[in-house]
KOLKEKE-682519 format. One line per 8 residues: number of its first residue (from 1); their letters; for each residue z, x, y of C-alpha. Coordinates in steps of 0.001 Angstrom, whole numbers, plus 500000, padded with zeros to 6 digits. Layout:
BEGIN
NUM) a) Z:X:Y ~ ...
REM end
This chain:
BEGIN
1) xxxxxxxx) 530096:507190:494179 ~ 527964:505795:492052 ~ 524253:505323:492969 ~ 522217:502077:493059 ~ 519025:502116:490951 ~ 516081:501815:492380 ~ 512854:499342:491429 ~ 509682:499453:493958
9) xxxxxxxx) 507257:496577:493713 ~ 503872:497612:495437 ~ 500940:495504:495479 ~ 497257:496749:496841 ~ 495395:495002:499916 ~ 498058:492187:500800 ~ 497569:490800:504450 ~ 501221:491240:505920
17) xxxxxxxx) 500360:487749:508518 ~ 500842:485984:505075 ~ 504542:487111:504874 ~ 506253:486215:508311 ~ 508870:485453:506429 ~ 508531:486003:502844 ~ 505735:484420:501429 ~ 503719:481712:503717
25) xxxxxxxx) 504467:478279:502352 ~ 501128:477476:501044 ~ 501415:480437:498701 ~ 502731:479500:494956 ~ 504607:482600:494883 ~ 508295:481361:493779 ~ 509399:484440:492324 ~ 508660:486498:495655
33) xxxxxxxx) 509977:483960:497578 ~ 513596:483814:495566 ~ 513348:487850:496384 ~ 513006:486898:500166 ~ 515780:485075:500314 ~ 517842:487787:499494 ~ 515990:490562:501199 ~ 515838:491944:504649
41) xxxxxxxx) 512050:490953:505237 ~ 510500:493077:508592 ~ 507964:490501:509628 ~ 505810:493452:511488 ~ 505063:495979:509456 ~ 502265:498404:509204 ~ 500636:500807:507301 ~ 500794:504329:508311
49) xxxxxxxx) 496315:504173:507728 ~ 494785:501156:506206 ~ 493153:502593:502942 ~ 494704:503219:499845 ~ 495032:506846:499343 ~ 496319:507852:503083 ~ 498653:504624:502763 ~ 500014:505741:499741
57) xxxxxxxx) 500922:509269:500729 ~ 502038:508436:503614 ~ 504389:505404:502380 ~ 506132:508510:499918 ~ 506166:510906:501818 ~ 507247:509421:505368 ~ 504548:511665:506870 ~ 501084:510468:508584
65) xxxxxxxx) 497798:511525:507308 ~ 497390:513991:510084 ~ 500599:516453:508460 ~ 499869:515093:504681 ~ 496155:515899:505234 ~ 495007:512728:502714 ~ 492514:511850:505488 ~ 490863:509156:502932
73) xxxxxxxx) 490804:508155:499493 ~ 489366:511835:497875 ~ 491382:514202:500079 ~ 494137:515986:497940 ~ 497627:515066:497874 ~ 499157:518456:498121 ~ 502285:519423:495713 ~ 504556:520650:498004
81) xxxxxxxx) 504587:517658:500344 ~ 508141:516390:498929 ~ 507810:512825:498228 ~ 510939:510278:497624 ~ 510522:510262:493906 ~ 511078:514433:494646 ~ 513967:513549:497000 ~ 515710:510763:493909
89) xxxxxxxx) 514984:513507:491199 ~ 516689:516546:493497 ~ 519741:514058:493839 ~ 519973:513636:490180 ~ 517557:510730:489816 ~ 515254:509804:486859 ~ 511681:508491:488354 ~ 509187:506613:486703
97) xxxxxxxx) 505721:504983:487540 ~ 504033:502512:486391 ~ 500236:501744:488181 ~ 498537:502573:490927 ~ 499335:505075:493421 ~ 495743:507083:494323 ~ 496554:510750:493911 ~ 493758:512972:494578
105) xxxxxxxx) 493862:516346:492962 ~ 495404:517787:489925 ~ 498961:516469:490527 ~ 499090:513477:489387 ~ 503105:513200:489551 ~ 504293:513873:492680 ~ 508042:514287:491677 ~ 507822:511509:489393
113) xxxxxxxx) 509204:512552:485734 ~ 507073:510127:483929 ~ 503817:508195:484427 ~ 503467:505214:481971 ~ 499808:504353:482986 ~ 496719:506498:484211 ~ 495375:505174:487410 ~ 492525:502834:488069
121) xxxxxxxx) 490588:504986:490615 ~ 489202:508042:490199 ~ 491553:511461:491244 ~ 488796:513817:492041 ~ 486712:514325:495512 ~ 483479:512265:494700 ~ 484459:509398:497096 ~ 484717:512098:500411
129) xxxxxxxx) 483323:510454:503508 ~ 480868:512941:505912 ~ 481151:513057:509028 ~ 478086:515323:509873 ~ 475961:512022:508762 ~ 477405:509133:510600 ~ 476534:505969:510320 ~ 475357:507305:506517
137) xxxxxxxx) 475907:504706:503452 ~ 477067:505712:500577 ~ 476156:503330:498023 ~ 477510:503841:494855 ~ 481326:504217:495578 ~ 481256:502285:499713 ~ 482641:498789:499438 ~ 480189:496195:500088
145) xxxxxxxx) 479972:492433:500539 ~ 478923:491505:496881 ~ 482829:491313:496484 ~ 482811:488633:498120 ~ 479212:486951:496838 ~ 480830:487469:493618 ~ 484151:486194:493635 ~ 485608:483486:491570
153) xxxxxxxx) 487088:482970:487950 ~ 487310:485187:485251 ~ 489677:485516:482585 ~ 489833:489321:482057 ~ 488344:491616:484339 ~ 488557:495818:485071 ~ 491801:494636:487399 ~ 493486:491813:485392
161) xxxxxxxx) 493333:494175:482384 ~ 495026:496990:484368 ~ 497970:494774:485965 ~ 498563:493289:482372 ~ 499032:496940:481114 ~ 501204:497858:484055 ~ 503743:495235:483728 ~ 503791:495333:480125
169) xxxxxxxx) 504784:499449:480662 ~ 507513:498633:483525 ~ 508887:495903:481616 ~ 509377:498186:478098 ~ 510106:500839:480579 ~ 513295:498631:482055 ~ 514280:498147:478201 ~ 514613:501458:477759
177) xxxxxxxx) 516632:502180:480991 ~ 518742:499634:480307 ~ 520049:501091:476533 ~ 521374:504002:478403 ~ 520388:506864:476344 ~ 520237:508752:480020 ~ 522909:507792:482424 ~ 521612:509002:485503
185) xxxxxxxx) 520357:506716:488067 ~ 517061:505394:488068 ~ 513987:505123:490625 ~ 511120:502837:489111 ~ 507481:502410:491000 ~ 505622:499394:490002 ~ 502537:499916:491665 ~ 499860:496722:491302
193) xxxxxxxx) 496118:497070:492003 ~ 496063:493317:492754 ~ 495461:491369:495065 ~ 492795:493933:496147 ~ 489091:492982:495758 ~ 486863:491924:493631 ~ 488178:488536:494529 ~ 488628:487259:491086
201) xxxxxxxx) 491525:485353:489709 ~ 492136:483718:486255 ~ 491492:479925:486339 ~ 495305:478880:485592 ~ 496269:480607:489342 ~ 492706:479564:490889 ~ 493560:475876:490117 ~ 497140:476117:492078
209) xxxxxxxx) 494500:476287:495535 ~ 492717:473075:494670 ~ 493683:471334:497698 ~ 494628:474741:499884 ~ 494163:473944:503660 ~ 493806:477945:504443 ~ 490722:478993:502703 ~ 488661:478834:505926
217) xxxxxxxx) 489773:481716:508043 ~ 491377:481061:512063 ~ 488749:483087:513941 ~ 484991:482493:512741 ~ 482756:485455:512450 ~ 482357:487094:515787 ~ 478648:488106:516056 ~ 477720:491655:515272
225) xxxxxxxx) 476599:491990:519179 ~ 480251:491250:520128 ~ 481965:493002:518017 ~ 484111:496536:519156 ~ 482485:499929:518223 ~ 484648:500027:515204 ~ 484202:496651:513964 ~ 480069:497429:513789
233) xxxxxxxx) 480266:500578:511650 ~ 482998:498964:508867 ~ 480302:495967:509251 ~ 477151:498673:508584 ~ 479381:499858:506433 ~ 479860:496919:504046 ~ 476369:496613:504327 ~ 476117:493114:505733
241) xxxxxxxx) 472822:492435:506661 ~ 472368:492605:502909 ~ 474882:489946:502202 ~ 474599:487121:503755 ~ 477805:485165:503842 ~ 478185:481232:503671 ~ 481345:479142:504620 ~ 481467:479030:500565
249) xxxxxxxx) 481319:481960:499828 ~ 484447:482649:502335 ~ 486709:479709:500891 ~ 485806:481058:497083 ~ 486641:484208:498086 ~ 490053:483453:499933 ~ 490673:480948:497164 ~ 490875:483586:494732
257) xxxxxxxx) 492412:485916:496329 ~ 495587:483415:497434 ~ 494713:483078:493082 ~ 495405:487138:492697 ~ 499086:487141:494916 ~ 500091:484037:492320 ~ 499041:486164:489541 ~ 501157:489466:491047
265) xxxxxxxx) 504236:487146:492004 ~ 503987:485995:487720 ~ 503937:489526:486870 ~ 506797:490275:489482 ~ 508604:487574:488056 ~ 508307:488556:484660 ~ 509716:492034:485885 ~ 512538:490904:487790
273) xxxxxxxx) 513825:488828:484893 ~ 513820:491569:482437 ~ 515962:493500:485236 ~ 518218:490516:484952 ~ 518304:489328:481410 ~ 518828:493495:481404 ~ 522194:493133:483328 ~ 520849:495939:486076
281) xxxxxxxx) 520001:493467:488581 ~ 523454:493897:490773 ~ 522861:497547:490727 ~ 519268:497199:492079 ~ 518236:497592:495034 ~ 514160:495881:495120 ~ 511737:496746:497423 ~ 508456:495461:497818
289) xxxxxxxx) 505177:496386:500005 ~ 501589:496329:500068 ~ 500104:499846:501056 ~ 497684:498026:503487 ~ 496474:494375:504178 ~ 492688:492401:503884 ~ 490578:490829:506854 ~ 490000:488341:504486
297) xxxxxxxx) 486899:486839:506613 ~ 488760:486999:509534 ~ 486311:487556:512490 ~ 483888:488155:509853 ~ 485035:490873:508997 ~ 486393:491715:505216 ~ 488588:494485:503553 ~ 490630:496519:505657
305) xxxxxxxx) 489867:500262:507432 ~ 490732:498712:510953 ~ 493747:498131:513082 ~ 493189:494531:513572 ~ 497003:492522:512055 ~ 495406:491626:508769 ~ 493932:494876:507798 ~ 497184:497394:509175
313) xxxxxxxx) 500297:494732:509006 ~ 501729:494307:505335 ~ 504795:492697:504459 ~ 508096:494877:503309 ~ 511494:493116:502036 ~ 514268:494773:501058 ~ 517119:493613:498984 ~ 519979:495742:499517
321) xxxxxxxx) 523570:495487:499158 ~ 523638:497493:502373 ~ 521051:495170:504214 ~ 521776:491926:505134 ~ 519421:489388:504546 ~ 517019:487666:507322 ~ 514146:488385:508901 ~ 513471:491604:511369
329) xxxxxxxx) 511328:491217:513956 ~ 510976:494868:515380 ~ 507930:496494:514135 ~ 508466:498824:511741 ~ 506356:501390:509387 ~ 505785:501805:505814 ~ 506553:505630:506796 ~ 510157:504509:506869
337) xxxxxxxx) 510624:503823:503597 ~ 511728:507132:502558 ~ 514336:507456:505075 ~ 515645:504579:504255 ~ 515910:504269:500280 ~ 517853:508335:501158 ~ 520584:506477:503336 ~ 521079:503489:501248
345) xxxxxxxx) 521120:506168:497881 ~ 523166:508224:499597 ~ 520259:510833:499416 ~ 520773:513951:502438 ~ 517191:514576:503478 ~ 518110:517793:505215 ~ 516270:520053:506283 ~ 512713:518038:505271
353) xxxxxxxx) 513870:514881:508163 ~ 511976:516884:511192 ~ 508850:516354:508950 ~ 509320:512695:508821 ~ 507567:510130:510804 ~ 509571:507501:509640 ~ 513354:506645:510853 ~ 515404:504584:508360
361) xxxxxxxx) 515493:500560:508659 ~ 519399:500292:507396 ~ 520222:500964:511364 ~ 517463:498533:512908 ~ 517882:495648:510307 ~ 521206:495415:511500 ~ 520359:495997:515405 ~ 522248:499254:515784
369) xxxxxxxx) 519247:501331:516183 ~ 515590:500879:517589 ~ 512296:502142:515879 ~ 510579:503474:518478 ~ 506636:502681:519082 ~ 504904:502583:514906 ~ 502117:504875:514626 ~ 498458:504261:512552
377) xxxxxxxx) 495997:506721:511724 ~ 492189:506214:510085 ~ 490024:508891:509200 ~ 487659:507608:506523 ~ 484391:506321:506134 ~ 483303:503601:508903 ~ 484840:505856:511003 ~ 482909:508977:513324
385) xxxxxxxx) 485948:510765:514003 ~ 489565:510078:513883 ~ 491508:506676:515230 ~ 494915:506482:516052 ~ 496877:503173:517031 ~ 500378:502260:518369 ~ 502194:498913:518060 ~ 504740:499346:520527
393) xxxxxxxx) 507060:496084:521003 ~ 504441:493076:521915 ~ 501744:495587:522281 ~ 498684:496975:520638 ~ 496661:499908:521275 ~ 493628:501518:519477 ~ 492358:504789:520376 ~ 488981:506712:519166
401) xxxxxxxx) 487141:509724:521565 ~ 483873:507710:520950 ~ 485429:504213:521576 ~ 486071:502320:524434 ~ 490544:501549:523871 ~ 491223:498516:522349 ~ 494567:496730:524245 ~ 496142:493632:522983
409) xxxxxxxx) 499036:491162:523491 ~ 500149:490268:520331 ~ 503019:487389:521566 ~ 500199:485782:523700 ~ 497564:487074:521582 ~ 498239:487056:518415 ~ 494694:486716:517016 ~ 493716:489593:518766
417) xxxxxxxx) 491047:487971:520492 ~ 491516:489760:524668 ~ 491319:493121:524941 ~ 493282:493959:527531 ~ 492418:497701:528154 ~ 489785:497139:531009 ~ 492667:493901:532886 ~ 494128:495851:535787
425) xxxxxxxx) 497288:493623:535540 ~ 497762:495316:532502 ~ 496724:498879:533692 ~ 500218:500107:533822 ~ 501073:499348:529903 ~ 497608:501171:529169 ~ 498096:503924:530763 ~ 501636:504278:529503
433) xxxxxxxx) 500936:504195:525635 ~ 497590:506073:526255 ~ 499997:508871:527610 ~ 502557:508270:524736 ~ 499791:508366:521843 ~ 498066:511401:523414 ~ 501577:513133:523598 ~ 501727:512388:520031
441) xxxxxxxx) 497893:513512:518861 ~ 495537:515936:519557 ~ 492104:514162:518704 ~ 490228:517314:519172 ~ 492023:519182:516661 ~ 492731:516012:514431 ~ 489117:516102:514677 ~ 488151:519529:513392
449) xxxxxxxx) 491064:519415:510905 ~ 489198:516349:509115 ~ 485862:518231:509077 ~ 486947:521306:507327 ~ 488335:519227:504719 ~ 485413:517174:504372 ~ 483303:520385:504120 ~ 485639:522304:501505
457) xxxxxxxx) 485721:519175:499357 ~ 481860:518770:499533 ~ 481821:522538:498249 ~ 484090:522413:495596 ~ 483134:518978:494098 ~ 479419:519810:493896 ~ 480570:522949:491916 ~ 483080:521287:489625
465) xxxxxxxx) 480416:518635:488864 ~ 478487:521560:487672 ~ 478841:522039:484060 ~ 481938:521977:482149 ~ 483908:518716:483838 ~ 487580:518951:483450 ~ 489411:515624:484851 ~ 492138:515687:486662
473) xxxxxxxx) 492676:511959:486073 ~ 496219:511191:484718 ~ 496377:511002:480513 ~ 499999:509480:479422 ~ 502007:511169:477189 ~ 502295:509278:474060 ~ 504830:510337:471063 ~ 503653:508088:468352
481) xxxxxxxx) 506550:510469:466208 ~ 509292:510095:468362 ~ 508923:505992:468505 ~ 510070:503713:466310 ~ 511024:504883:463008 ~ 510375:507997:461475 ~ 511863:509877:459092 ~ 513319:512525:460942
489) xxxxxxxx) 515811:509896:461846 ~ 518432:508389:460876 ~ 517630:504313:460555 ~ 520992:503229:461304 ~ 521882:505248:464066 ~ 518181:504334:465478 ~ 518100:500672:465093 ~ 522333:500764:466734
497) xxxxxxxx) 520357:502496:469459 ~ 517534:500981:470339 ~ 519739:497268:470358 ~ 520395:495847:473766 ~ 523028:494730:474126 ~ 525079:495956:471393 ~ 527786:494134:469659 ~ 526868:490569:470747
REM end
């Protein structure tokens, strides 16, 4: 049998409640909206922890934060946590990323063969939240509000620059696949630090939201009085109090960042049609996903590090020749990614399935098999101790030892506005899923877990920032010898090659 390739489109930060079904309609994203139409598209999905570097881990290895340990965005991604791209490569798969994916300690492949880019964020443990000082800012790496002060036009900036370099890699990198100098199957990552904040966006997509009717968000800023428990420390967090936010500011922000998923959907587009004008387009299976989603102003709140929808939900669609396309409404996880690129590859997980908390989506997309209730987990800064959620069918619930439990309805409810943990008609359905996510977790040793690592990463970073700094951030390989021509070749065989197609 012969394997499908495989091409992953990830983008950073996108709010999943702006793909219900594919892109919403005020979005000029036409090239992600032709990939809708022939995707399976799970309207509710969520992120296995809403922050990049537990998302990310989590998404490829099918395993929550609590068994891959990356807690938050400088705990270490260990190397014998398989990953797909180790699962594709055992099966006799070539893997290849290009971008963004967050790895924290000196393994900066993860079972991919080949990295075409470095990363944008830094792989060692300065950004390591502390839990023995809550409530502590960290200033110099801790989001704050000026992202949003600041937003508006630019023409190059620290994240168009990136994205440029990332598609122009994938789309050389597609080239190359497609001359066929290795015939085994291939598994290529595209992995997009847009539309994540700063929320700036080059003029030609900030003019397509001239006339945008969404820019002012559904639920105005809930005072800081009325906000939950975890709601005040991301706010303290972002250091609000210090940036104060006009109705301007909001609409400039959103503006923009609409701006940033028109420039992505350009870049996917430009992607997708070298996969075409390629001729491995029918032997493709394309997924895309965000690893988490943006409040985007939203109840005043900004970023993401919460369980509300447009922080945790993120969209995923799937096009498949073993998926039908339509939209899913089950909830679903980005932990079941994994399982389900191995069933549609063909790929026997084994003996590593028990350690997934993902099931694959082939079954549920086509209503032979149910997901069971998605789990979330947040341990990073704005937090005091661990969180854990559950969407399970219409319902919501939030958990935290120091937090009163957040319920909600999300058919009647949508905005998350009625927390429902403290309505005795709804007693019964609290008391149910507090039983099922407490079955599930152990806070208490969840807990302690998260402090040792805090505390060994404190150590060790203080001492490797002491004298002699070795990076562990990713350097790509290139052989300026082997490309092109040199004269250890032979020009004709080299130029018959390197041509694409050949005898046309």
């Amino acid at each position: 049998m012969k394997r499908p390739n495989i091409l992953i489109l990830m983008v950073d930060q996108l709010n999943g409640t702006l793909f219900p079904d594919g892109p919403a309609s005020f979005l000029h994203a036409p090239n992600l909206a032709a990939l809708a139409a022939r995707s399976a598209r799970f309207a509710n999905t969520y992120t296995a922890s809403p922050l990049c570097a537990p998302a990310r881990a989590s998404f490829m290895s099918g395993q929550l934060p609590s068994r891959t340990r990356v807690y938050d965005n400088a705990a270490e991604f260990a190397s014998d946590i398989p990953t797909y791209a180790h699962h594709l490569r055992r099966a006799g798969y070539q893997t290849a990323l290009s971008g963004k994916m967050h790895f924290v300690g000196p393994d900066q492949l993860h079972g991919y063969e080949e990295r075409l880019t470095t990363d944008i964020y830094p792989a060692d443990f300065g950004w390591t939240p502390d839990y023995t000082c809550p409530g502590e800012r960290i200033d110099w790496w801790y989001h704050n509000l000026g992202s949003v002060l600041g937003s508006g036009v630019a023409e190059i900036t620290n994240q168009l620059e990136y994205d440029d370099e990332v598609t122009y890699h994938a789309t050389r990198k597609l080239y190359d696949l497609a001359r066929g100098h290795d015939a085994r199957p291939w598994c290529l990552t595209v992995s997009f630090t847009h539309p994540h904040d700063p929320y700036v966006a080059r003029k030609a997509h900030w003019d397509l939201y001239a006339d945008c009717g969404e820019l002012d968000p559904a639920v105005e800023p809930i005072p800081f009085d009325e906000q939950d428990a975890h709601s005040k420390r991301l706010m303290l967090a972002s250091d609000y109090a210090n940036y104060p936010i006009a109705g301007e500011d909001v609409r400039r922000s959103r503006r923009a960042y609409f701006a940033s998923i028109s420039y992505v959907d350009e870049k996917i587009g430009e992607i997708l049609d070298v996969l075409k004008r390629t001729r491995q387009d029918e032997d493709t299976i394309v997924v895309f996903l965000s690893d988490h989603g943006d409040m985007l102003g939203e109840r005043g709140m900004w970023f993401k590090m919460s369980f509300f929808e447009g922080s945790a939900r993120v969209p995923l669609m799937i096009a498949a020749a073993g998926m039908k396309p339509g939209r899913i409404e089950t909830p679903v996880s980005t932990l079941d990614v994994v399982p389900t690129l191995a069933e549609l590859a063909g790929v026997d997980l084994g003996a590593v399935l028990p350690w997934t908390d993902g099931v694959s989506l082939v079954g549920v997309a086509a209503g032979k098999a149910e997901r069971g209730p998605v789990p979330m987990e947040y341990a990073a800064e704005g937090s005091v101790a661990p969180m854990v959620a559950l969407r399970d069918g219409r319902f919501k619930l939030a958990l935290c030892e120091h937090d009163e439990p957040l319920l909600f309805d999300l058919e009647s409810d949508p905005r998350e506005l009625n927390n429902l943990a403290a309505d005795p008609g709804h007693a019964a359905v609290l008391d149910a899923m507090t039983r099922s996510a407490k079955t599930r977790w152990d806070l208490a040793r969840f807990d302690a877990d998260v402090r040792a690592s805090q505390a060994r990463r404190h150590v060790v970073y203080e001492a490797l920032r002491n004298g002699a700094y070795y990076p562990w951030d990713h350097q790509p390989l290139q052989r300026a010898s082997e490309r092109y021509m040199r004269n250890h070749m032979d020009l004709n065989v080299l130029e018959e090659a390197q041509r694409f197609p050949r005898g046309e």
